[in-house]
N, C-alpha and C positions, 0 to 999 in steps of 0.2 A: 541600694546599688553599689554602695562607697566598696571599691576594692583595693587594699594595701599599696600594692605593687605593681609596676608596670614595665617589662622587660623589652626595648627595643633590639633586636639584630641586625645589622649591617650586613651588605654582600660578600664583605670579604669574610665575617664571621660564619656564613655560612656558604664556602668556595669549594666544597668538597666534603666527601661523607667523612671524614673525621673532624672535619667545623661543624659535623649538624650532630654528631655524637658528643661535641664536647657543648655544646648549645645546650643538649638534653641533661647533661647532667649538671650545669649550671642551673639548669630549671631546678631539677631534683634537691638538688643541696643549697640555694642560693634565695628558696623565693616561698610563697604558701600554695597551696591546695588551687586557690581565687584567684591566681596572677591572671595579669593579661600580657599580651605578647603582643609584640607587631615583629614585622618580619619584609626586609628588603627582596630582591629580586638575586638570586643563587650566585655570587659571582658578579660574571661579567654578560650576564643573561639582558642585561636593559640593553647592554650596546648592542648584542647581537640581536636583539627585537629591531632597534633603532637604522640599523647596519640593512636589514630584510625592510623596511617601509622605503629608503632612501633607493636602493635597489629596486625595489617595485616602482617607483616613482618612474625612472629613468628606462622599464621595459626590459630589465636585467634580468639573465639565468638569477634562479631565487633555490634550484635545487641541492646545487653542495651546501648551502649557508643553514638550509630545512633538515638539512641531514645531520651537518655537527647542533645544529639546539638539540634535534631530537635525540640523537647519541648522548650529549652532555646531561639530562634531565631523564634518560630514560637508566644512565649507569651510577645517578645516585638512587634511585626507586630500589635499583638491582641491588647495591651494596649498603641498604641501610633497612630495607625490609623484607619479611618473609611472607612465605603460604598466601592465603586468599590476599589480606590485604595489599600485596603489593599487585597483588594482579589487578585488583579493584583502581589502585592509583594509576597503574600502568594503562589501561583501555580511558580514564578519566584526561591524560594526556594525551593520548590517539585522539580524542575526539576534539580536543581544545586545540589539535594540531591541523582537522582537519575544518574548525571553524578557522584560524589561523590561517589558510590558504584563501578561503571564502575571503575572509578582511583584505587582504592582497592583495585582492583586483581591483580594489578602490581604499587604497591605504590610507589617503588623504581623511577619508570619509570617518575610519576605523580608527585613528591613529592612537588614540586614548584607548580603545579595548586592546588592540595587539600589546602598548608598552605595558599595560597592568599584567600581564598572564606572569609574568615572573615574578611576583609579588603571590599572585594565586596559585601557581607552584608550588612557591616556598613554604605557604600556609598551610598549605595541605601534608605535604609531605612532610613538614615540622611537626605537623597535629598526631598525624598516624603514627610516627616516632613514636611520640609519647605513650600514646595507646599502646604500641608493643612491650614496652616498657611495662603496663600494667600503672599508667596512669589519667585518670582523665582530663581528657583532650578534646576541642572541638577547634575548626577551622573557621572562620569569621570574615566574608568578606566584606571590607568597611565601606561600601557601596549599599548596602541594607542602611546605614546609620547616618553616616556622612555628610551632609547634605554645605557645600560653599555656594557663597556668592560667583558676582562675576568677578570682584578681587581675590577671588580664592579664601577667601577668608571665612569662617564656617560660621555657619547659623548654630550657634549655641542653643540656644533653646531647644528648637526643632531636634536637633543633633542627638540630646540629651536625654529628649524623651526617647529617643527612636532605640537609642545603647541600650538604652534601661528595659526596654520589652523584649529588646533579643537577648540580652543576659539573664535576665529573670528566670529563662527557663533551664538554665545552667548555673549551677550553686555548686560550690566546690571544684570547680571546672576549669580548667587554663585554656583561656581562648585565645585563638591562634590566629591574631586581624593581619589583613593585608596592607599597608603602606603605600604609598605613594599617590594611592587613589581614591577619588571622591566621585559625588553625583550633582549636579547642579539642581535646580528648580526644577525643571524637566523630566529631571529622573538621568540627563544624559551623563557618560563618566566625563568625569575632569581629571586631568593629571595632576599632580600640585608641585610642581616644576623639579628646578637642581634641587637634590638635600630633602626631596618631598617627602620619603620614609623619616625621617627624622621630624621635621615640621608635624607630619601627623599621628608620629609616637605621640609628643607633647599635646598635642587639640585633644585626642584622646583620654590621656593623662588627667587635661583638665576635664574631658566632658563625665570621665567614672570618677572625680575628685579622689584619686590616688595621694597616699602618702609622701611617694617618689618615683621616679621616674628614674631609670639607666640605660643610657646609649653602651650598648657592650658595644666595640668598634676594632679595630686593631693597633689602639695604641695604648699605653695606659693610663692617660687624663691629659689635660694641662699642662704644660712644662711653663717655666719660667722664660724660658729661649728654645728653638729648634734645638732639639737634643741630638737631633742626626750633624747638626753644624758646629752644636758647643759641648764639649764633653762635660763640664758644669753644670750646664741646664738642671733646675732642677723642678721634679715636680710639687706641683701646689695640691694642698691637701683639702683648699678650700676655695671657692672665687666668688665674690659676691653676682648675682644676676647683674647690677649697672658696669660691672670689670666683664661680666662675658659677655654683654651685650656689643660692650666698646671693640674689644678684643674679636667679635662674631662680625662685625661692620667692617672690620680692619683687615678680611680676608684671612681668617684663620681657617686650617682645612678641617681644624679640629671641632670647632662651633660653628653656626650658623645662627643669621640672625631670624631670619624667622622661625627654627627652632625654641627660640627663646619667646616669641609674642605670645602663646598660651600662658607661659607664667606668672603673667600678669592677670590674667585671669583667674588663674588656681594656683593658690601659693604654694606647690610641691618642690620639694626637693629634687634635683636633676644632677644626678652621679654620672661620670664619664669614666667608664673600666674597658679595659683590654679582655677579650671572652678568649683571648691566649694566655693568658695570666692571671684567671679571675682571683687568684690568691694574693697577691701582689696590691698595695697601696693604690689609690684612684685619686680622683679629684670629684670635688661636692661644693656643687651649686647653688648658692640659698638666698636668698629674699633681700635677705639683710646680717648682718653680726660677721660677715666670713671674715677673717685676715689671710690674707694674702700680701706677697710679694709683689712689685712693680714686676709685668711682663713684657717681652721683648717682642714684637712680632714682626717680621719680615718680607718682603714679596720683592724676587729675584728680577721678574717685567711687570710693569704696570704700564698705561695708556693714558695721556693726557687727553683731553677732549676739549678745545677754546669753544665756548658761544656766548655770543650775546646776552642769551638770554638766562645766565649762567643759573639764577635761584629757580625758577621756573623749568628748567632743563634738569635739575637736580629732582626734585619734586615729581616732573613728569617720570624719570627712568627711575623712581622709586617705587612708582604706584605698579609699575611694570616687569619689576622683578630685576629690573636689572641696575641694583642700587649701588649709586657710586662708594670709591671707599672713601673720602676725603674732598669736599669744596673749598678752592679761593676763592672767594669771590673778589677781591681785590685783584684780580690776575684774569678773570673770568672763565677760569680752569675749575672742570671735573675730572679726579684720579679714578680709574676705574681698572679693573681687572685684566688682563688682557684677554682674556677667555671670554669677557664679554663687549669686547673693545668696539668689534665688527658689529654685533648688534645691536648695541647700542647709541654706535654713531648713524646707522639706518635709521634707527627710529628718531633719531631728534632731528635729521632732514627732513624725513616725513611729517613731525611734527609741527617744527616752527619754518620750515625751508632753509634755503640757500645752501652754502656751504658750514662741516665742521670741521676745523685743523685739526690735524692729534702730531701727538708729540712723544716717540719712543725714545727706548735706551736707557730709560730712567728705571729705577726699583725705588720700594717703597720701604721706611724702617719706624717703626710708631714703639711708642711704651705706652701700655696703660696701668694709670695707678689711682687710688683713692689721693695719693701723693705729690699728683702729676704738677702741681703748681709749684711747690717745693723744690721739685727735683727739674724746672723747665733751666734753671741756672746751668749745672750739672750738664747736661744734654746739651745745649746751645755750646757750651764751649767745646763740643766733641766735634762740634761740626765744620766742617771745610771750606772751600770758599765756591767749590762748586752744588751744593746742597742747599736745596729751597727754603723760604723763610717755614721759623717753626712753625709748625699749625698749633694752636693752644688750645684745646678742649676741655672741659670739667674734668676728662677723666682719661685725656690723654695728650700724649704729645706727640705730632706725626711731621715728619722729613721726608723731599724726595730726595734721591740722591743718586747718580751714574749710574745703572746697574754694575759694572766692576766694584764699585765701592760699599755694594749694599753689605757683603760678608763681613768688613774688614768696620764697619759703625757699628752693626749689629754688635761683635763682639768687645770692642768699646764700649759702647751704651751696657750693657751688661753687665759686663767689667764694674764701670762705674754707678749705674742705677741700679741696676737690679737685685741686689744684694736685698736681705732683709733687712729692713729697719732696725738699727738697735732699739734695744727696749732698755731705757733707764728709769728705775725706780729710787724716786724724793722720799727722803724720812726728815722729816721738820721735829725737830727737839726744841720746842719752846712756843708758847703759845701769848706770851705776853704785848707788850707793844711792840715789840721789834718784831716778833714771832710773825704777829699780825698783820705788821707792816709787810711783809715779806708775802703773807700769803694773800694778801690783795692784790700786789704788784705781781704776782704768778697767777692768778685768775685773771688778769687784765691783758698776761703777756706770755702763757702758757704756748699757745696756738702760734704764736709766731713764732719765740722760741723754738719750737719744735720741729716748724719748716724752717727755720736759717737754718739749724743744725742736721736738716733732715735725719731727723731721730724720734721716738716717741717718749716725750718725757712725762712720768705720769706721778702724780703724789700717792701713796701709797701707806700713810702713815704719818700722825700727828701727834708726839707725845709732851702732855706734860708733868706737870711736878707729879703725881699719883695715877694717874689713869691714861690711856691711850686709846686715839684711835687707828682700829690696824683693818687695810683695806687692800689687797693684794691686787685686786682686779682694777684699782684707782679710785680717787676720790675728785669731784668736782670744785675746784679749787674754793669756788664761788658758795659752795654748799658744808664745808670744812665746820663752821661752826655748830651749826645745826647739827650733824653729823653724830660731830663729835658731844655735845648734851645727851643725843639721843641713845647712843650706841657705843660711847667712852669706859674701858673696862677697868680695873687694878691692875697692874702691870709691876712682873720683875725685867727691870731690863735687861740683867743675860741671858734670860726665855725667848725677848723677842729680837735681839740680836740673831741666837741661833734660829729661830722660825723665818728670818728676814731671809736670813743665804738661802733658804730653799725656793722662796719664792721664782718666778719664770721669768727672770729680767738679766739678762746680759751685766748688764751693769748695775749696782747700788751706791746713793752715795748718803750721807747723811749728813745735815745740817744742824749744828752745833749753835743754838741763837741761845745759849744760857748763859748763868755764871756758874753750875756746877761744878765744884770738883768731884762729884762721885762720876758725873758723864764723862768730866776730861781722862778720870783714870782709867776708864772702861775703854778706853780709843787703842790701846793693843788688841783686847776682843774683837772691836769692829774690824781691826786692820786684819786678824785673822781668819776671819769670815768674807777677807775681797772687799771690803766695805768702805770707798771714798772719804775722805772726810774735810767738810768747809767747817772751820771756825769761824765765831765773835764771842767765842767764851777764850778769854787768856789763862787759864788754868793751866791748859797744858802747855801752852807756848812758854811760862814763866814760870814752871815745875820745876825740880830739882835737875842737874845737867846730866845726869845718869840716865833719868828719866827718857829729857827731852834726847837722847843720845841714842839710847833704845827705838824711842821711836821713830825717828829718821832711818835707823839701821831697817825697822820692821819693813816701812815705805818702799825702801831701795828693794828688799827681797822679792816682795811682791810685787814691786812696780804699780803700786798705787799713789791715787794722788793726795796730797793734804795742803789747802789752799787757807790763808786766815787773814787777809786782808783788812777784813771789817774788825782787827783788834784792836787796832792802832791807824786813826786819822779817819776812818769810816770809808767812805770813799775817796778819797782823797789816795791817788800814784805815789802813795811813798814804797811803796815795794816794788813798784815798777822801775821806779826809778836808782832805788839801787842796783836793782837786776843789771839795766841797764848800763849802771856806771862800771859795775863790777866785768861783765862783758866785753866793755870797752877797753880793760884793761884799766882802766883808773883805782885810785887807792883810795879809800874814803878816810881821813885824818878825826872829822868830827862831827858830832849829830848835837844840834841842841836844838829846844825848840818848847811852844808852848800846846801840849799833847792832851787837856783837857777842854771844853767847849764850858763847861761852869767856873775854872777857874780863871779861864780868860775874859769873862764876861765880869765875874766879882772885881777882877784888877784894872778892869778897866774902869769900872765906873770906882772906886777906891781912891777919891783924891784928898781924903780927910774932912771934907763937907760934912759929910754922914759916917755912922760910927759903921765898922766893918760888919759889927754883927745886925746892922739894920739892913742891911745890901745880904746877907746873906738870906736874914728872913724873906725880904722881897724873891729871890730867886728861887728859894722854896716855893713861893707861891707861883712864882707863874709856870712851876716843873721844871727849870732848870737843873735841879737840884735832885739827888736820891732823897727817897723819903726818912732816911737818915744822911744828914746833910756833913755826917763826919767819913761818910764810904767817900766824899768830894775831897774834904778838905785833911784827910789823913795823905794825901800822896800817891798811897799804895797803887792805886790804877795808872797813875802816869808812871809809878815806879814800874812797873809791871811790863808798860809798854816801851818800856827805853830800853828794857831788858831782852824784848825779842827782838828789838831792833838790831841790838846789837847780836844774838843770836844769827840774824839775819845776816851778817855781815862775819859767821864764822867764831866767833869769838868764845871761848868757854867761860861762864856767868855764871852766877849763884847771883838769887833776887838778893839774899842777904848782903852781897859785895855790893849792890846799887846802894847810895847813900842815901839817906830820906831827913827829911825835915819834918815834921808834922806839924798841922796849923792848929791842932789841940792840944793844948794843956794836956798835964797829965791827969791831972783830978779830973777832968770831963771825960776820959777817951774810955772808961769802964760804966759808965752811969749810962741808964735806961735812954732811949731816945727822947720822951718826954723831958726827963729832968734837964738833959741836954739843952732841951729849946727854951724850958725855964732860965736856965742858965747860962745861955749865951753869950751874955752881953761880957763875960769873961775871958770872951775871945780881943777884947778892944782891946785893952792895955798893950798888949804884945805887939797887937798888930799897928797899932798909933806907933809905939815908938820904931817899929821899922822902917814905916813911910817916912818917921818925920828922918832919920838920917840917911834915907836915899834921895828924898827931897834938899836937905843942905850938903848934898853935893851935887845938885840938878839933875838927878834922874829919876828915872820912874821903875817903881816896884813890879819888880812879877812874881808868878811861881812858875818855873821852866826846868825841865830836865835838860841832863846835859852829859854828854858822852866823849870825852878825847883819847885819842890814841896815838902816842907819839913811842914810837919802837915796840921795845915789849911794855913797858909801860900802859895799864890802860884803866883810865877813870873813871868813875861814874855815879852821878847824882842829880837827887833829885829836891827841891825846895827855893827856897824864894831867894830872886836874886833881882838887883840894880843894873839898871841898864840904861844907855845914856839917850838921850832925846831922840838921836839921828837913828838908833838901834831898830834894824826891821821888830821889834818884840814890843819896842816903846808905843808905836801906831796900829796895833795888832788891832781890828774890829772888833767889838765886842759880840764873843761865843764862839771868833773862828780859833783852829788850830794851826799853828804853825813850825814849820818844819825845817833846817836849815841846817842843809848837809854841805860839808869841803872838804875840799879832794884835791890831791895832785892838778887836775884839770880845771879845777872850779875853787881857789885860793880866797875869793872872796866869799863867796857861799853861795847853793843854788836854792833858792827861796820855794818849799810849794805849800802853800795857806787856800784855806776854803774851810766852809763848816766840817767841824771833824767830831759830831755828835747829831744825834735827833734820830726819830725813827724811819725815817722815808729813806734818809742816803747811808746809814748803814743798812739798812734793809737793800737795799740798793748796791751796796759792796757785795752781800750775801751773794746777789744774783751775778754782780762780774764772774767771780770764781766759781759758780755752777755752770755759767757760762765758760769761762776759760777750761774748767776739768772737762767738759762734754767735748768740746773742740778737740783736746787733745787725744780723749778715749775713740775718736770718728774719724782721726787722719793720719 
C-alpha cells in the first residue's frame, strides 16, 4: 500500500478556479502517478456552512446565504470543467444542496455532515480536474477509512486496514481524500476540529506510511520571525519536529500542534511550501538532524486564565482541544489564545466550578531553539520591567509582555537571538602531551564553551607530526584518539590548509600546540586562507623581525586574530598584564624574571649539597626535564620568550640581539643525547664555582632573563645571575615562574609568579585565547 507522497491543500490554495488550475499542475509536475491528496473546503466555504447552521439555529432567512454557496461552487464547476463532466459534478451539487436544506431543519443534529460538504466538493471537483487533464484521478471520501476515537484520535490499526482495501483497487491513481472529516465507532461523522485538514493530511500520511508529506498553504514555510513584521525574517530550510512542535504549542498560524502527533507515529518528512510559489525555497520537517535558526514567535492578544486548579486545568483544556500556550504554575496562570479564551474559560467553570479570572492586554513573545538554554541570558536582558518572569522550556523561552510592547521585543529578541549560530571550526596541530591535554580539557568543556559563547564550536581536525585526522562535519572530542588510529591519513599541510577554507564554518581557527618551524612558517598560508591562529609554539613569535613584521601587517589586512599566550609563563596574565599597563598609559622600563619551570626548580634545590648534574638527573626523572635535558639548560627557550615579550612591548629584536649564557659546555653541546647523560657530571665544575662566588657575597644563584630599556638604549639577556636574599627571585618556589615588570607607575616592580609550565595549565592558556578570539569574532 506504501505510497511516496502525500500532497495536502489548504482553502486558500484552492479559493478560485486559478488556485485549482495551479493545484493541478503542481500535481502534474511536483509529485508521481500514486500521490495522495487531501484537500480543504474551497475558500471560505467552512464559514459560510458554519454561517447557515448558526442561522438555522436562530430560525433565520437561510435563502440569500444558499444562494451565494450555491453561486460560489456552482462558478468554479462552470470555469474549470467541460462537456458531460461538469454537468455530472453540477446535478452531484444540486442534490448535496438539496440534502443540505434537509440538514437545516435540525442542524444541531447534522452539524458534522453540512461542515464536511466543502471538503466533498473540493475532492470531487479536484479529482475530475485531473481526469480532464488526461490523468488518473479518483475522489476519496476519508469517512470510508477514517475511523477516531472519542478523543479524536484515530484507530490506527482499523484505519490502515480500511485505506489499504480502498486503495488497492486504484494503482497509479491520485486519490483525491476529503479533510477535516472522520467517522467514530458508530459509523457517525466526527469533525476533527480547527486545523482539522491539516491534522488528517498527516494521520493519513502515517496510515499509507508516505515518504513525505507537504502542506502546500499560502505561505512559503517557516520564517525565522513574522516576515510581514520584520523585513529580515528569514526563512528556515529545515526545523526539527521537537522546534515545530514547540513553535506549533506557541500559537504559530503556520504549524499546528496536532498536525505534528502522526509523526510520531510514522517518521515522514513534512515540507511546508506556498502552492503560489511552488518554485521557490520551503521549509522541511524531520525527525531529527534539521539545523535551524532560534525562531521568534509572536501573539499580538493572548488571555490569561488564574485557577486554582492550575496543572489539572491545563491537562483538562488539553484533552479538549483547547490547549493552553504557556503554564505558570507558580502564578497559577494559564496563557491561552484569545480565540479560545471564551471557551475555554466556560469549560473550566463547568469543570472544576466557581469562578476564573482572566487577565487582557497582554501579547505573547517565545523563541524556540535547540539553544534556548544558552541564549535564556540574551533574552532576559531584553526584557523590561513590565514583562513576565521568563518561562524556561527545554526548547524554548516564552514572555508575556503589554500587547503595545509585543512588536517592539519581538524585534529585539531577533535582533539579538535569532541570528544563526556561528559555526567555528578547531584544527588542533599537535597531539602530544599538551596536544592531549588540551583535547580532554575540550571534551570536558566543549558543550559549555559553546553556550557561554553561544556559538557552535566544533573540532574538525587533528594533526600530527605525519598524518591527520580531517573531519568537516566534527569530531567528538572524547573519541579524537580512537578516531584518529583508525582513520589518520598522510598529509601535505598546504593541501589541507586550502581543503580547510572550503569547509562550511564562518569561522576557522587553528591551534599551534607544537614546536614546529615548518607550521610556524606556513602561518602567512593560514592567515591567507581567514584562518585564526592560537600559539604555544614560539617559532613564530621569536622568527626573524621582518618575519614577525609581515606577519602582524598580514593580521591587520585581514582583520584576523593571532593570540600566544601559552608561549611564555603558560597561563599565567603576563600579556594581560602588559596590555593593560600599556593602555593605561604607563611605560614599562623593565622585564626580568625567572621564565622556565625546570630551571627554577634545578636553582632552587642547588645549594652545593649535591653536585648540579645530580639535581639535573633527578629532574629528568621525574619529567621535569626535555628528554634532552640541554633544550633546558642551553637558554634558548627562556631566550626566546623574553624576546616576544619584548616584541610585545613594540620593540624591534633579533633573537640573536638577546644575550644568552649557556649552561653547556662546549664539548657536550654537539654530542649525542646519550653521550651527554654519560657525561654530565661535566657540567659540575662550572656550575660549583658559580654558586660558590654568589654564595661569598651572600646571594643566591639563578638563571633569569632580563630586559631594560632606558631611552633608546635597550638590553637584553639571558643566563645566570646573583641575587640578594631579600630579591623576590631568591624565594621563587621550586618549578614556579616568575615575572617582574616596572614601569613609570610600578617603580618597585609588579610581581606575577604561578606555575609557568606542565600540561594542564598551558593546555589551559590554549583554551583562554580560543576563548578570548571567539568572544571577539561574536561581539
Amino acid at each position: 500500500m506504501t505510497r511516496r507522497i502525500l500532497h495536502k491543500f489548504g482553502g486558500s490554495s484552492l479559493a478560485d478556479a486559478d488556485c485549482y488550475r495551479r493545484v493541478a499542475h503542481i500535481l502534474l509536475t511536483q509529485g508521481n502517478s500514486d500521490d495522495l491528496v487531501v484537500v480543504s473546503a474551497a475558500g471560505k466555504t467552512t464559514n459560510r456552512l458554519i454561517g447557515l447552521i448558526r442561522r438555522a439555529r436562530k430560525g433565520q432567512e437561510l435563502a440569500t446565504e444558499l444562494a451565494e454557496l450555491e453561486q460560489y461552487q456552482s462558478q468554479l464547476i462552470q470555469k474549470l470543467l467541460l462537456g458531460p463532466e461538469a454537468g455530472a459534478v453540477q446535478l452531484e451539487l444540486s442534490a448535496d444542496l438539496v440534502r443540505l436544506r434537509d440538514w437545516l431543519v435540525a442542524p444541531a443534529t447534522h452539524s458534522a455532515e453540512i461542515q464536511s460538504l466543502g471538503e466533498l466538493w473540493s475532492a470531487r471537483l479536484l479529482a475530475t480536474l485531473l481526469q480532464q487533464l488526461g490523468v488518473k484521478a479518483k475522489e476519496l471520501d476519508a469517512r470510508r477509512f477514517l475511523t477516531v476515537g472519542e478523543d479524536r484520535c484515530p484507530n490506527y490499526e482499523a484505519s490502515r486496514e480500511s485505506l489499504e482495501t480502498c486503495l488497492r483497487d486504484w494503482p497509479d491513481t491520485r486519490i483525491v481524500i476529503t479533510g477535516f472529516v472522520a467517522v467514530d465507532a458508530t459509523g457517525q461523522s466526527v469533525l476533527l476540529g480547527r486545523n482539522g485538514s491539516d491534522y488528517s493530511a498527516t494521520v493519513i500520511g502515517a496510515l499509507a506510511q508516505v515518504e513525505q508529506a507537504t502542506i502546500w498553504t499560502d505561505v512559503q514555510g517557516v520564517f525565522n520571525a513574522d516576515p510581514n513584521r520584520l523585513q529580515d525574517a528569514r526563512l528556515q530550510a529545515e526545523l526539527s519536529l521537537a522546534e515545530a512542535d514547540s513553535l506549533a504549542r506557541l500559537g504559530s498560524p503556520v504549524l499546528h500542534a496536532r498536525t505534528l502527533q502522526p509523526l510520531r507515529q510514522h517518521a515522514m518528512a513534512l515540507n511546508v511550501r506556498s502552492s503560489y510559489t511552488p518554485e521557490q525555497p520551503y521549509t522541511r520537517i524531520l525527525a531529527q538532524g534539521a539545523k535551524a535558526e532560534p525562531v521568534i514567535t509572536s501573539l499580538d492578544k493572548v488571555v490569561v486564565l488564574y485557577s486554582d486548579h492550575v496543572k489539572q486545568a491545563q491537562a483538562y483544556l488539553d484533552a479538549h482541544g483547547l490547549m493552553p500556550l504557556v503554564c505558570y504554575p507558580d502564578l497559577g496562570a494559564l496563557v491561552i489564545s484569545e480565540e479560545l479564551a471564551e471557551e475555554a474559560q466556560v469549560a473550566l467553570v463547568e469543570e472544576f466550578g466557581g469562578s476564573v479570572r482572566t487577565e487582557r492586554g497582554l501579547g505573547l513573545v517565545a523563541l524556540i531553539s535547540r539553544h534556548a538554554p544558552r541564549l535564556a541570558g540574551a533574552f532576559s536582558r531584553l526584557l523590561g520591567r513590565k514583562a513576565w518572569p521568563l518561562r524556561r522550556e527545554p526548547l524554548a523561552l516564552i514572555t508575556l509582555v503589554p500587547s503595545a510592547q509585543v512588536a517592539d521585543l519581538t524585534a529585539r529578541v531577533h535582533r539579538r537571538c535569532a541570528g544563526p549560530l556561528k559555526q567555528i571550526g578547531v584544527i588542533v596541530a599537535g597531539k602530544g602531551n599538551i596536544g592531549a591535554a588540551w583535547l580532554a580539557q575540550f571534551a570536558d568543556y566543549q558543550r559549555q564553551i559553546s553556550d557561554e559563547l553561544e556559538a557552535e564550536l566544533s573540532l574538525v581536525a587533528v594533526l600530527g607530526k605525519a598524518q591527520a585526522l580531517l573531519a568537516p562535519e566534527g569530531i567528538a572530542p572524547a573519541d579524537w584518539r580512537a578516531r584518529f588510529e583508525a582513520e589518520a591519513q598522510d598529509y601535505r599541510l598546504s593541501e589541507i590548509i586550502e581543503q580547510a577554507s572550503a569547509w562550511p564554518y564562518d569561522e576557522l581557527l587553528l591551534l599551534d600546540i607544537t614546536a614546529s618551524a615548518e607550521l610556524a612558517a606556513a602561518y602567512p598560508l593560514l592567515l591567507e586562507q581567514g584562518i585564526h591562529l592560537i600559539s604555544a609554539n614560539k617559532q613564530a613569535g621569536s622568527g626573524l623581525q621582518r618575519d614577525y613584521d609581515q606577519l602582524k601587517q598580514h593580521l591587520a589586512q585581514r582583520h584576523l586574530y593571532w593570540r600566544y599566550n601559552a608561549t611564555v609563563g603558560a597561563g599565567l596574565p603576563v600579556f594581560y598584564a602588559i596590555d593593560d599597563l600599556k593602555r593605561g598609559g604607563d611605560r614599562l622600563r623593565s622585564i626580568d624574571g625567572v621564565f622556565s619551570g625546570t630551571l627554577s626548580w634545578l636553582f632552587h634545590h642547588f645549594d652545593g649539597e649535591r653536585p648540579f648534574s645530580q639535581l639535573v638527573l633527578e629532574a629528568k626523572e621525574k619529567g621535569f626535564t626535555e628528554p634532552d635535558p640541554r633544550e633546558d639548560l642551553g637558554g634558548v627557550d627562556m631566550q626566546r620568550k623574553l624576546l616576544i615579550l619584548a616584541r610585545e612591548l613594540g620593540l624591534k629584536l633579533e633573537l640573536s640581539e638577546v644575550g644568552l649564557e649557556s649552561l653547556i659546555p662546549a664539548a657536550l653541546s654537539q654530542c649525542s643525547t646519550a653521550e651527554f647523560i654519560e657525561r654530565i657530571a661535566e657540567l659540575d665544575g662550572p656550575m660549583a664555582q658559580a654558586l660558590a662566588r654568589a654564595q661569598a657575597q651572600g646571594q643566591a644563584l639563578r638563571y633569569t632573563a632580563a630586559l631594560a630599556i632606558e631611552g633608546d638604549t635597550l638590553q637584553a639577556k639571558v643566563g645566570l645571575e646573583s641575587v640578594r636574599p631579600d630579591h623576590p627571585f631568591a624565594s621563587l618556589p621550586p618549578g614556579d615562574n616568575q615575572f617582574l615588570l616596572r614601569s613609570e607607575h610600578y617603580p618597585n616592580g609588579l610581581v606575577i609568579q604561578g606555575p609557568g609550565a606542565g600540561r594542564e595549565v598551558t593546555a589551559a592558556a590554549v583554551q583562554s585565547d580560543l576563548v578570548a578570539i571567539c568572544r571577539r569574532l561574536l561581539h
